[in-house]
N, C-alpha and C positions, 0 to 999 in steps of 0.2 A: 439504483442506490449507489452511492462515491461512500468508499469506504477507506481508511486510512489504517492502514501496516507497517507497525513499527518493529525494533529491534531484529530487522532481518540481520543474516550473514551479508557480509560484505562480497561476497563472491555470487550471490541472488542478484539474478538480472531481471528486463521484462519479461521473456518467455518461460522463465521457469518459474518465477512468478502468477503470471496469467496460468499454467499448469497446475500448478497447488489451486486453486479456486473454481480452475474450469470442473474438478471431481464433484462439483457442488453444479452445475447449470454455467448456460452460457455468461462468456466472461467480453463488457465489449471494449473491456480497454484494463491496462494493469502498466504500469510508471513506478521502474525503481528511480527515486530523485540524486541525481549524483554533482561531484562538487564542480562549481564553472571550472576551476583552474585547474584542478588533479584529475578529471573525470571520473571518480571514484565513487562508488555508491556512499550515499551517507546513512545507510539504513534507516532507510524507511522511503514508502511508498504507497502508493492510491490504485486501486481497485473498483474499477464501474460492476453492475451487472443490472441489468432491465430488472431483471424479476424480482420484487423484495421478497419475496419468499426464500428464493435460491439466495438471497444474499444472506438474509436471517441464515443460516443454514450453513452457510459457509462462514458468519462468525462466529456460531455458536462451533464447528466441527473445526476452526484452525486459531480458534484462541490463545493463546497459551500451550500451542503444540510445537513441539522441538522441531526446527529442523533447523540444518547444519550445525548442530549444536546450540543454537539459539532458539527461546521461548518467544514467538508470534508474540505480538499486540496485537488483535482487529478490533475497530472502532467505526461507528457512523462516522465519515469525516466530517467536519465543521465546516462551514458556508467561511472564503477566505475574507475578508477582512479587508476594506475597500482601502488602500496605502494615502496617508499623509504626508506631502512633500516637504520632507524635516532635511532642510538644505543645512549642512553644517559647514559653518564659512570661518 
């Protein structure tokens, strides 16, 4: 299950990431999305886990739970959205 993780701290990377979710079941991938130009997290990022059990589980235990001072989003992520080549000339 691809899950999507918003309002992280800006100082949350991949692995500390994937560590917050691994306390719930194996974790097989975890993506903080950061900026092209600044490299800087833009808070928020995507969360795999095989199991939907361990993943139910890991949204319901990191919802809305602080850390670095910031309250989690976890969410089912949404299937992306196939892009429209909108040439602006």
């Amino acid at each position: 299950m691809n899950m999507y993780v918003s309002n992280l701290s800006f100082h949350t990377d991949d692995q500390a990431l994937k560590a917050l979710f691994a306390q719930f079941g194996n974790v097989s991938s975890a993506k903080v999305i950061s900026d092209r130009e600044t490299g800087r997290s833009r808070g928020f990022g995507f969360v795999e886990m095989d199991d939907a059990t361990e993943a139910e589980a890991a949204m319901k235990g990191l919802n809305n739970k602080e850390v670095e001072g910031r309250a989690m989003s976890v969410s089912v992520a949404k299937e992306k959205a196939p892009r429209t080549d909108n040439k602006r000339w």
